[in-house]
N, C-alpha and C positions, 0 to 999 in steps of 0.2 A: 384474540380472534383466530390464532391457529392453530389452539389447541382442541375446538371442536372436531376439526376436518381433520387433523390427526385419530383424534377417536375416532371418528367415522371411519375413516380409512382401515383401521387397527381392528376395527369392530367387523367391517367387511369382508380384511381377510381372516379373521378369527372362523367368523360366521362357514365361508369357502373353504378355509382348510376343514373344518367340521363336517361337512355335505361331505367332502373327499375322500375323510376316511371313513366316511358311513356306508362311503360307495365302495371302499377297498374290498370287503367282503365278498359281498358280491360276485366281485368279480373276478377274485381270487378263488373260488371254489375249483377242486379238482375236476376232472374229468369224471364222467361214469362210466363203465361197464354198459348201461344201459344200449340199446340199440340194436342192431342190424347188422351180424357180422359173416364176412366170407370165411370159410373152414379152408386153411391149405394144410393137405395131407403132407405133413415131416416125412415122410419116406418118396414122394415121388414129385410132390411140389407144386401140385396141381389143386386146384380147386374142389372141395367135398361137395359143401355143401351152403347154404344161408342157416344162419341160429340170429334167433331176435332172442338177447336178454331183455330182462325184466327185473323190475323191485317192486318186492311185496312186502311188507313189514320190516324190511332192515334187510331179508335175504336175498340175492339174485336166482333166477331160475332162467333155467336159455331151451326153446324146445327148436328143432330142427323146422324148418318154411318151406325149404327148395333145394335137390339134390341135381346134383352136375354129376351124371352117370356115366361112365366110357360105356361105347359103340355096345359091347358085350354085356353089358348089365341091366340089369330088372330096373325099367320105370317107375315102378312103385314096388320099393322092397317092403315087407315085413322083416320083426327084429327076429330070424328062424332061432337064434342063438340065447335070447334072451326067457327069463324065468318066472313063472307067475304069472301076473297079469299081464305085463310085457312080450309074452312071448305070442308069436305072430301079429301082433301091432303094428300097424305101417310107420314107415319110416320118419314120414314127414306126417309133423304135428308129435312126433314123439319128446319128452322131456329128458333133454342128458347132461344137463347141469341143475342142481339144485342145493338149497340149502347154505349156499355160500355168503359169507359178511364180510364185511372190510376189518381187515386184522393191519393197521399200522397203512404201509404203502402199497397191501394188497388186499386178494380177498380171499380167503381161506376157509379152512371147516365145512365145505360140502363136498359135492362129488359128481362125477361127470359118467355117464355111462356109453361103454362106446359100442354101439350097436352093431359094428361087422363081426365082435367075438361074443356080447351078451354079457359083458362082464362091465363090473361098476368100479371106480378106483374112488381116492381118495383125489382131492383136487387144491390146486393155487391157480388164482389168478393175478396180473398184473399187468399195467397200463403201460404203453412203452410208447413213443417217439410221438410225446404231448397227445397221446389218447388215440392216435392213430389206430394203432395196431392195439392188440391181449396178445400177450402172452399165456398159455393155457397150458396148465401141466396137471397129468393123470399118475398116481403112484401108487404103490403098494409098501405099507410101513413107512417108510420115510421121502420126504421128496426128492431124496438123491437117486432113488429107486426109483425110476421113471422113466415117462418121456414127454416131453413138451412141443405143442404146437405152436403157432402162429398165424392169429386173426385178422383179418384186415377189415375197417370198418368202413361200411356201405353206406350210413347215413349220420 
């Protein structure tokens, strides 16, 4: 007679540990890139600008939403510096990250364009303190040849 309610029992927690590790996935996925992030300019420490990432096929692309301009600068800049199509495009709604994929525990192979000089670099990204913050770095050749920012995420 107790060896049914053993099965049962045995059967139950077979069943629950099963659900749990189907759940583990889930809810182990890393953070994304994706979202709403604040620009703090690495040279003065101050807030740029809003860039909302995005994923399109595997790649991220991040265009500029909202500029936090000092007392002396242009409300609605154009890029005066940039080349082609780009050049006098307003600032906001511009695209200056693209092409980017997740390369291991970052996201690498695109490229960020930074619109006060018009110049495009080569770019990494990566997730820091549990998806908080990106890490954002623009290079030339290699990415020891750089410099890197730091995103703070808004949503």
């Amino acid at each position: 007679m107790k060896e049914p309610i053993v099965m049962k029992l045995n059967t139950l927690a077979l069943v629950t540990l099963s659900a749990a590790c189907m759940a583990l996935p889930a809810s182990a996925n890393e953070a994304s890139p994706t979202g709403l992030w604040k620009n703090i300019d690495d040279a003065t420490g101050k807030p740029r600008g809003m860039i909302r990432i995005t994923e399109s096929n595997g790649t991220l692309q991040g265009k500029i939403e909202k500029l936090f301009p000092a007392p002396n600068e242009d409300l609605n800049p154009t890029c005066k510096k940039c080349e082609g199509t780009l050049k006098d495009a307003p600032v906001i709604g511009l695209t200056i990250l693209s092409g980017m994929s997740k390369e291991g525990d970052q996201y690498a192979g695109g490229q960020i364009l930074d619109p006060d000089n018009g110049k495009t670099y080569r770019s990494q990204l990566r997730l820091i303190e549990d998806g908080k913050k990106l890490e954002v770095r623009g290079y030339i050749g290699v990415p020891l040849l750089g410099r890197s920012q730091t995103w703070v995420r808004q949503e």
